[in-house]
HTML snippet that shows the backbone in 3Dmol.js (N, CA, C, O; Angstrom):
<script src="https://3Dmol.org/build/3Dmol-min.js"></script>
<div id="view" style="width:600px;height:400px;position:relative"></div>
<script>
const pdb = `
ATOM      1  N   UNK A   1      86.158  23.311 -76.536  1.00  0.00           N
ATOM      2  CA  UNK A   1      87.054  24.390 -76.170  1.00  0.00           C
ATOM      3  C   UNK A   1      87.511  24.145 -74.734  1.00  0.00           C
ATOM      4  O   UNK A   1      86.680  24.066 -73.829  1.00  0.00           O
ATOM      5  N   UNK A   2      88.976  24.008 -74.489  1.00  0.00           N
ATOM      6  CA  UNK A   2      89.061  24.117 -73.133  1.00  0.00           C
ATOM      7  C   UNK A   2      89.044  25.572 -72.020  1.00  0.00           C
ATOM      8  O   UNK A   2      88.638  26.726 -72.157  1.00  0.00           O
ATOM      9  N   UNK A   3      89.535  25.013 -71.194  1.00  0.00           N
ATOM     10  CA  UNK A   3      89.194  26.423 -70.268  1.00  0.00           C
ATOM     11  C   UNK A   3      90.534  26.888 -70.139  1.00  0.00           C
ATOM     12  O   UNK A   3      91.394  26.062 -70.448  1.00  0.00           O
ATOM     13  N   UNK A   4      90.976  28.164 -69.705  1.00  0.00           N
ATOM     14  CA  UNK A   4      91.531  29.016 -69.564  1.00  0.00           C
ATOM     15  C   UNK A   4      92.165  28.390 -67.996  1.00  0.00           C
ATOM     16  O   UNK A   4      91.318  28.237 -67.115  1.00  0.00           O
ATOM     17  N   UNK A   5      93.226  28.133 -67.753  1.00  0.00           N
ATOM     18  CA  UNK A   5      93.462  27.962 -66.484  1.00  0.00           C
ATOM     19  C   UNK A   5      94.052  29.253 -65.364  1.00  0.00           C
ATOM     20  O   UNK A   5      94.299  29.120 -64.166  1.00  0.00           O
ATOM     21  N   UNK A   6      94.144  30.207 -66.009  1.00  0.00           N
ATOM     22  CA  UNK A   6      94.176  31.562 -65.317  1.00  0.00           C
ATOM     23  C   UNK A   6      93.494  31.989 -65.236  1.00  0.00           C
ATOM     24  O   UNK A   6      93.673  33.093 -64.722  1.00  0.00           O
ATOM     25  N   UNK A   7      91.745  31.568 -65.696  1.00  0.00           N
ATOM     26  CA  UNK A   7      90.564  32.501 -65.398  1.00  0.00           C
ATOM     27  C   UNK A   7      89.568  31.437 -65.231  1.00  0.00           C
ATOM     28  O   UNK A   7      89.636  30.228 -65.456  1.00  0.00           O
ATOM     29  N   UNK A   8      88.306  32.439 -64.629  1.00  0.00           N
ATOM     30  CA  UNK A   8      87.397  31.055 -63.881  1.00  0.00           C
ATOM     31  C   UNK A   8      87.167  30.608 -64.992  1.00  0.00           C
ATOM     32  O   UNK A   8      87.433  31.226 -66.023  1.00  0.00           O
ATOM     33  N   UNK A   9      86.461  29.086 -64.942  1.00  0.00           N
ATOM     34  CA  UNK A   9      86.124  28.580 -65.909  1.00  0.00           C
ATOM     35  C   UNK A   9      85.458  27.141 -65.230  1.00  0.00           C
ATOM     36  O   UNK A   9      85.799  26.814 -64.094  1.00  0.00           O
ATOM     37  N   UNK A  10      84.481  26.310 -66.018  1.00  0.00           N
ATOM     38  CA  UNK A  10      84.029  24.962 -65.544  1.00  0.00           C
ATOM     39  C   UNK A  10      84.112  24.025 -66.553  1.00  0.00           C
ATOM     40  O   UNK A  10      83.710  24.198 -67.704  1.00  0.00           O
ATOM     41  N   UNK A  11      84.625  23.053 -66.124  1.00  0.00           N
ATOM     42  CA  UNK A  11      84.100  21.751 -66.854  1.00  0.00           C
ATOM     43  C   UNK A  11      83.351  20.673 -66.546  1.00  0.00           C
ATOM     44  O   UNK A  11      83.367  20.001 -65.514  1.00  0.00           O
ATOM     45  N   UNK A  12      82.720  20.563 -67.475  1.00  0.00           N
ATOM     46  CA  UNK A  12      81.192  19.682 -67.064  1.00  0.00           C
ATOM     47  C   UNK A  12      81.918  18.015 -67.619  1.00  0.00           C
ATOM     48  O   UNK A  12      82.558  17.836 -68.655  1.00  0.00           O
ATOM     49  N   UNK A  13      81.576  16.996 -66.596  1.00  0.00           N
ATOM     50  CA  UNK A  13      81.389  15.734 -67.217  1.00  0.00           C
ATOM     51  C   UNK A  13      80.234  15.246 -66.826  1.00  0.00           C
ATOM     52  O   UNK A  13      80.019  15.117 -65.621  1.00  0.00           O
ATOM     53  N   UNK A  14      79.239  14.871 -67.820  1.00  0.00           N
ATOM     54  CA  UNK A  14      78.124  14.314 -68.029  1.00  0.00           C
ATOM     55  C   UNK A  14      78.286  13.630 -68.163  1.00  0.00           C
ATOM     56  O   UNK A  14      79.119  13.165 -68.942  1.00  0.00           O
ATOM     57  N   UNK A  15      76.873  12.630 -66.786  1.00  0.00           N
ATOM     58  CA  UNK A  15      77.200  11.211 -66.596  1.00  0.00           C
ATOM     59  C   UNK A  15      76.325  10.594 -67.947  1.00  0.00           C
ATOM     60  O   UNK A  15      76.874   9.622 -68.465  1.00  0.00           O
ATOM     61  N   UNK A  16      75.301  10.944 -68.448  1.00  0.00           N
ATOM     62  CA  UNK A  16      74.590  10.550 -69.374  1.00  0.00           C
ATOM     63  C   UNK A  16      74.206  11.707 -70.588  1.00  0.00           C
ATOM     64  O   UNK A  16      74.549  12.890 -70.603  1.00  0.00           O
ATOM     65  N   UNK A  17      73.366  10.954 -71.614  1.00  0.00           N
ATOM     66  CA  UNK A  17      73.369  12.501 -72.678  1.00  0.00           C
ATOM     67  C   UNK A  17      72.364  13.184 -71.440  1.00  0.00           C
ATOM     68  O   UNK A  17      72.857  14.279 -71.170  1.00  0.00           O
ATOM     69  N   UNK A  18      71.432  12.995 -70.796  1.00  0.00           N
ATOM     70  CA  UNK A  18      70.624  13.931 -70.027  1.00  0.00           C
ATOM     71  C   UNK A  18      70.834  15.429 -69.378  1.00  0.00           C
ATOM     72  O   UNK A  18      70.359  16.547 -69.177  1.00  0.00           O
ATOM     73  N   UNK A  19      72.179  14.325 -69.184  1.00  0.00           N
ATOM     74  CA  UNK A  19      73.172  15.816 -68.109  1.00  0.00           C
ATOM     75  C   UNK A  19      73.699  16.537 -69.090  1.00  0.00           C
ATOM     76  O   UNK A  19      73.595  17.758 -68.972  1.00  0.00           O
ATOM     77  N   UNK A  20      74.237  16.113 -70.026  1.00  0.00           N
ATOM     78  CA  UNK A  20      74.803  16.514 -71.484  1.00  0.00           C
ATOM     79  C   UNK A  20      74.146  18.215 -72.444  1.00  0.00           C
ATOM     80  O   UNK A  20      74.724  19.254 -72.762  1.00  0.00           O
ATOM     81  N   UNK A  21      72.583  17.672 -72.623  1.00  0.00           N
ATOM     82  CA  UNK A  21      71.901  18.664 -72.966  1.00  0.00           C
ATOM     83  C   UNK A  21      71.551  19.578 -71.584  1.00  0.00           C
ATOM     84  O   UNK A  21      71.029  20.657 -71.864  1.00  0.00           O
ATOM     85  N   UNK A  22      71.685  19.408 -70.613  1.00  0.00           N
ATOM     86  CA  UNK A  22      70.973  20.538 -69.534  1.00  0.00           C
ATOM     87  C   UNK A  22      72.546  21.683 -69.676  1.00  0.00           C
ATOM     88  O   UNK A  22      72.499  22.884 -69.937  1.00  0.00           O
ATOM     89  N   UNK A  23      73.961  20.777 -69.387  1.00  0.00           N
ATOM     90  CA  UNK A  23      74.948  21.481 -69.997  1.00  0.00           C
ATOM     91  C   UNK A  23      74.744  22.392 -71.215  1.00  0.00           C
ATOM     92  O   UNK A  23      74.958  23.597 -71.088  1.00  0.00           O
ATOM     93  N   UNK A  24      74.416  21.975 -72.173  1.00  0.00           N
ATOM     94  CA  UNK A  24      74.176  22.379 -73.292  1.00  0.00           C
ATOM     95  C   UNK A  24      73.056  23.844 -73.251  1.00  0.00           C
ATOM     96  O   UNK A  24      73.227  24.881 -73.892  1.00  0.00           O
ATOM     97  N   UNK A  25      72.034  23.567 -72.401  1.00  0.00           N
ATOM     98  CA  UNK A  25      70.943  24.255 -72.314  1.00  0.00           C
ATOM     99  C   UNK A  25      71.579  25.664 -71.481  1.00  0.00           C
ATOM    100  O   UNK A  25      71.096  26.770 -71.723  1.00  0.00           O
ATOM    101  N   UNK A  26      72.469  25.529 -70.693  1.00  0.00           N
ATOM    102  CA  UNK A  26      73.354  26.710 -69.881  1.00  0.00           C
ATOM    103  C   UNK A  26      74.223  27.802 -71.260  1.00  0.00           C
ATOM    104  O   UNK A  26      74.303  29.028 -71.337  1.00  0.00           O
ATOM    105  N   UNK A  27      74.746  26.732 -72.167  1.00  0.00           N
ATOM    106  CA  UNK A  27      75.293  27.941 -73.155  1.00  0.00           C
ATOM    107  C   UNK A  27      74.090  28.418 -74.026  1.00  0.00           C
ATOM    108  O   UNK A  27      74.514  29.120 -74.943  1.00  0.00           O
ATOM    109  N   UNK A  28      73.066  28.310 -74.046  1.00  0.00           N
ATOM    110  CA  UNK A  28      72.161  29.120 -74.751  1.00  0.00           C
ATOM    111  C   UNK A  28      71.947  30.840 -73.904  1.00  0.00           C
ATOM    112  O   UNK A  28      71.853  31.931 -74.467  1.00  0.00           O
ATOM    113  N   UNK A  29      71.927  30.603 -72.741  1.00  0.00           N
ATOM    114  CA  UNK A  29      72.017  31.732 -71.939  1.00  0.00           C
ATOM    115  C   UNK A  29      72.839  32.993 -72.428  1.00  0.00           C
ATOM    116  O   UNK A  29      73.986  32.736 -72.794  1.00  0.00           O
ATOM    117  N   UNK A  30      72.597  33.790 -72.466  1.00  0.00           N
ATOM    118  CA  UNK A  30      73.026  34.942 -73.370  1.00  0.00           C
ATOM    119  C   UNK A  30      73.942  35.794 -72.104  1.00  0.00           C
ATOM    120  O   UNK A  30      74.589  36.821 -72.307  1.00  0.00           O
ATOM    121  N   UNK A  31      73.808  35.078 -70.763  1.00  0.00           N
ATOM    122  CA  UNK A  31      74.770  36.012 -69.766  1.00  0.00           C
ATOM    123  C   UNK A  31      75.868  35.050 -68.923  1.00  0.00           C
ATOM    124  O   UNK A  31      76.329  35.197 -67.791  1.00  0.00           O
ATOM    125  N   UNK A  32      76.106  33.966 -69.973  1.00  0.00           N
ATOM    126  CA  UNK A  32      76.880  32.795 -70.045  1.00  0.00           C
ATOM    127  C   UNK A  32      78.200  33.143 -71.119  1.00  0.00           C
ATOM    128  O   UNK A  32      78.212  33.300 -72.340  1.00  0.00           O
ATOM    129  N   UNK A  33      79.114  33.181 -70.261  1.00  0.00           N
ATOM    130  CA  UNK A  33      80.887  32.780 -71.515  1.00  0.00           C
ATOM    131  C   UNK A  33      80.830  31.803 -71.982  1.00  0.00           C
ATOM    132  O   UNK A  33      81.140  30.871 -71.240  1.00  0.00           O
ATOM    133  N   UNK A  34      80.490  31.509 -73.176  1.00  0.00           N
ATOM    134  CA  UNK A  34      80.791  30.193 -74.101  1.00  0.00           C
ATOM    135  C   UNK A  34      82.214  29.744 -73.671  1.00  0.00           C
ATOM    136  O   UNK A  34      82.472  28.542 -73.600  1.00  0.00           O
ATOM    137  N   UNK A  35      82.817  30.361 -73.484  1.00  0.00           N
ATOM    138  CA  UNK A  35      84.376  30.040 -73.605  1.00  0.00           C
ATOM    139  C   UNK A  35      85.183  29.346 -72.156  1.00  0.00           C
ATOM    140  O   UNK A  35      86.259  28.783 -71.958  1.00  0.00           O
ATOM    141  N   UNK A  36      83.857  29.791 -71.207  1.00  0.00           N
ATOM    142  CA  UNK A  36      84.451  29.731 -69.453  1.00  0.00           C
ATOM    143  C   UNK A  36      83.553  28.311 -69.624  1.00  0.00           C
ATOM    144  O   UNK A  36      83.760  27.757 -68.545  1.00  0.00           O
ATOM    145  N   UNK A  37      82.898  27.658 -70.203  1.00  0.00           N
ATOM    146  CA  UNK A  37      82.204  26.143 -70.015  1.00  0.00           C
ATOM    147  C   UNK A  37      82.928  25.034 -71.089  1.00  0.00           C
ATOM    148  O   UNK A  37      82.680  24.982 -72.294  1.00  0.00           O
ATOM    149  N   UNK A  38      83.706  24.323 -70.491  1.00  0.00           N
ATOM    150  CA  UNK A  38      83.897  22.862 -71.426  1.00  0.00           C
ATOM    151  C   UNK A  38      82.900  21.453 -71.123  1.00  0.00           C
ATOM    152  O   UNK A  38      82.844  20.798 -70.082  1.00  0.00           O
ATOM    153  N   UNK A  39      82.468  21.333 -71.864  1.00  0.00           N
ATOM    154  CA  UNK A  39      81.215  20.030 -71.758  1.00  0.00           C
ATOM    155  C   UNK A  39      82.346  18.930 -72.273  1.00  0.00           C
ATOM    156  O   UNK A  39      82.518  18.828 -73.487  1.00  0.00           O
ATOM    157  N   UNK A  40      83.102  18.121 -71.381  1.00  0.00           N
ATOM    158  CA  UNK A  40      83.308  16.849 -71.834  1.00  0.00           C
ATOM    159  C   UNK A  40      82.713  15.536 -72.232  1.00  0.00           C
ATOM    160  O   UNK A  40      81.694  15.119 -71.680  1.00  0.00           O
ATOM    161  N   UNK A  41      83.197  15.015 -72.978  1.00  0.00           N
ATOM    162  CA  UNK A  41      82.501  13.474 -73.536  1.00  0.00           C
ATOM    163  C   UNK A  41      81.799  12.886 -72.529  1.00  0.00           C
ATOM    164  O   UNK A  41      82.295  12.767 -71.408  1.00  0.00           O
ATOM    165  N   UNK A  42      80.556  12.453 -72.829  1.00  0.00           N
ATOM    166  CA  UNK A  42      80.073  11.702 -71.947  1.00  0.00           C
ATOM    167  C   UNK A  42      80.197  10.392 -71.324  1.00  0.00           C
ATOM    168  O   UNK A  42      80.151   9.436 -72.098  1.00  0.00           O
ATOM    169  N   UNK A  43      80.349  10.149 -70.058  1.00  0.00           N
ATOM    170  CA  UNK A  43      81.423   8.921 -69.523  1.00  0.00           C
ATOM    171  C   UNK A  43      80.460   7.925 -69.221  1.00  0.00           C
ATOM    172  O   UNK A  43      81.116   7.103 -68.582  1.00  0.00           O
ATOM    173  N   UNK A  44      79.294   7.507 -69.299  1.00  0.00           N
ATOM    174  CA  UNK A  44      78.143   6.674 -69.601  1.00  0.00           C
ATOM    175  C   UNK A  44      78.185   6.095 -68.037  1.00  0.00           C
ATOM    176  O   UNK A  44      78.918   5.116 -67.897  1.00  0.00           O
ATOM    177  N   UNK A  45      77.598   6.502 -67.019  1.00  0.00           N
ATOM    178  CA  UNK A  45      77.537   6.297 -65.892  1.00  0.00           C
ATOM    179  C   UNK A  45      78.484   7.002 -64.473  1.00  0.00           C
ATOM    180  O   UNK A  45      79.627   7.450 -64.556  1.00  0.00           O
ATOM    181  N   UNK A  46      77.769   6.948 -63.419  1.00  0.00           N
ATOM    182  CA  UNK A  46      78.208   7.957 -62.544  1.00  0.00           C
ATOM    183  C   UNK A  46      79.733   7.102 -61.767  1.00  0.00           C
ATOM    184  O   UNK A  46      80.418   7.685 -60.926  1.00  0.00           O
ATOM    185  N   UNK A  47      80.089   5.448 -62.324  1.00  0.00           N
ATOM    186  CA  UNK A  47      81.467   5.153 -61.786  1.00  0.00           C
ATOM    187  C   UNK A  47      82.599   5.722 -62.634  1.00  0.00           C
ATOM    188  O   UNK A  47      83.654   6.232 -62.258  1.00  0.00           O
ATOM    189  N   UNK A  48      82.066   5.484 -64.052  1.00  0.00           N
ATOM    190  CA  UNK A  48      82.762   5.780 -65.125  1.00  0.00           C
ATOM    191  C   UNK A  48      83.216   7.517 -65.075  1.00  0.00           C
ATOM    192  O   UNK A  48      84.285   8.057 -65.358  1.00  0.00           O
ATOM    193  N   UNK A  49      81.860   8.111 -64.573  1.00  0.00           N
ATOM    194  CA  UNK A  49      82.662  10.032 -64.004  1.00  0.00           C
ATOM    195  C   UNK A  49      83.664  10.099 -62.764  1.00  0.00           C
ATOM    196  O   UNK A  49      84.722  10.728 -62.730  1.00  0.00           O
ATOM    197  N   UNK A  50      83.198   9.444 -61.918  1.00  0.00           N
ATOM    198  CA  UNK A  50      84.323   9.092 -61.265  1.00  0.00           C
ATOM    199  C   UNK A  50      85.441   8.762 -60.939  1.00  0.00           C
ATOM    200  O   UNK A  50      86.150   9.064 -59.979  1.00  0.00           O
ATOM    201  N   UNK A  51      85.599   7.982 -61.977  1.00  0.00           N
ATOM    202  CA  UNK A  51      87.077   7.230 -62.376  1.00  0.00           C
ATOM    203  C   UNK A  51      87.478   8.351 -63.604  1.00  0.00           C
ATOM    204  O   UNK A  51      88.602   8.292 -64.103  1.00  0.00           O
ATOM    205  N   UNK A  52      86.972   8.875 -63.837  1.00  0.00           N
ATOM    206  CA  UNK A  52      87.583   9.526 -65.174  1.00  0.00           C
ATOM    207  C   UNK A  52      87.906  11.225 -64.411  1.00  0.00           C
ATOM    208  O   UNK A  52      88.688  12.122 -64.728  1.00  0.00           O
ATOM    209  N   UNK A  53      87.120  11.125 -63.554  1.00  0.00           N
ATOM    210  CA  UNK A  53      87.696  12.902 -62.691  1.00  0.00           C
ATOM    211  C   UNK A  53      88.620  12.588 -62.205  1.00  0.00           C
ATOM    212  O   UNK A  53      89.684  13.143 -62.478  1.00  0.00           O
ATOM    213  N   UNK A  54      88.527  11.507 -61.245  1.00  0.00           N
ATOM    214  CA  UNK A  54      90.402  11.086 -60.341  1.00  0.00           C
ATOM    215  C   UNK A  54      91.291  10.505 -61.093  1.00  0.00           C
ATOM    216  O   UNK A  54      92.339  10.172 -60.539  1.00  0.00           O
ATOM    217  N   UNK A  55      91.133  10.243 -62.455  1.00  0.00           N
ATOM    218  CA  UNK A  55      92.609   9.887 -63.386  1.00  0.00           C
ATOM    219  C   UNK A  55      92.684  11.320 -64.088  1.00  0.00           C
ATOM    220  O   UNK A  55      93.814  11.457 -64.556  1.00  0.00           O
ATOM    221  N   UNK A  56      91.879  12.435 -64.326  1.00  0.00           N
ATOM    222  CA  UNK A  56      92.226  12.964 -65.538  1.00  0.00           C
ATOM    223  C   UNK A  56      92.134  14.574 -64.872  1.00  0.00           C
ATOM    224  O   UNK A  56      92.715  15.476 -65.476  1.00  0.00           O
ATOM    225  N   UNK A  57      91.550  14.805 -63.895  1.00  0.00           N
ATOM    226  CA  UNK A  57      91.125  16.200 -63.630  1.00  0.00           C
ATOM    227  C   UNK A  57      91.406  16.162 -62.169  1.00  0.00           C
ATOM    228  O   UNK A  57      91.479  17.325 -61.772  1.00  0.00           O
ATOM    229  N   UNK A  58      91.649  15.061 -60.919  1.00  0.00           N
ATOM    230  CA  UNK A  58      91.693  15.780 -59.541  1.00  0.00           C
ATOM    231  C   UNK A  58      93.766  15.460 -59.318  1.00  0.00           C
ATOM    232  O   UNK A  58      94.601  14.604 -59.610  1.00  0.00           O
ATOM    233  N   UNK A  59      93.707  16.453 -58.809  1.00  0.00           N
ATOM    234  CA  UNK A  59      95.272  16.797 -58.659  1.00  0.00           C
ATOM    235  C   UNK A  59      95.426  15.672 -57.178  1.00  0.00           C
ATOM    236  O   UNK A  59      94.535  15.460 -56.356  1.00  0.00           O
ATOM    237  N   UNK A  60      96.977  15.020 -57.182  1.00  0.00           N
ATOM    238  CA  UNK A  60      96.962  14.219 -55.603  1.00  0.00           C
ATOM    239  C   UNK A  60      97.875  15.401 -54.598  1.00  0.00           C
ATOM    240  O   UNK A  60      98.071  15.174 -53.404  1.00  0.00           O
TER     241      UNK A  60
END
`;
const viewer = $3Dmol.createViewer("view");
viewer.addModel(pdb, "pdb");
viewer.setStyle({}, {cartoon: {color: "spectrum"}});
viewer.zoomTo();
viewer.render();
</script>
């Protein structure tokens, strides 16, 4: 689900599944918006999140 860009919202990129499930472990929280968290694909290392936030998510 993506996020709402008129209301808060986060998106998670997980560098490994590790980070993946602790993401995961936040929407079990019952005082958590399912809807305000997007967990993106996991980018299999912390260059690969990097390169994938400054092509796809940081504005120049």
């Amino acid at each position: 689900m993506s996020g709402n860009k008129y209301r808060p919202h986060i998106c998670v990129l997980p560098e490994d599944d590790a980070n993946r499930q602790i993401a995961n472990g936040f929407l079990t929280n019952f005082n958590v918006a399912i809807k305000s968290i997007n967990i993106l694909p996991i980018a299999n290392g912390w260059r690969r999140v990097l390169e994938d936030f400054l092509q796809n998510h940081a504005e120049p």
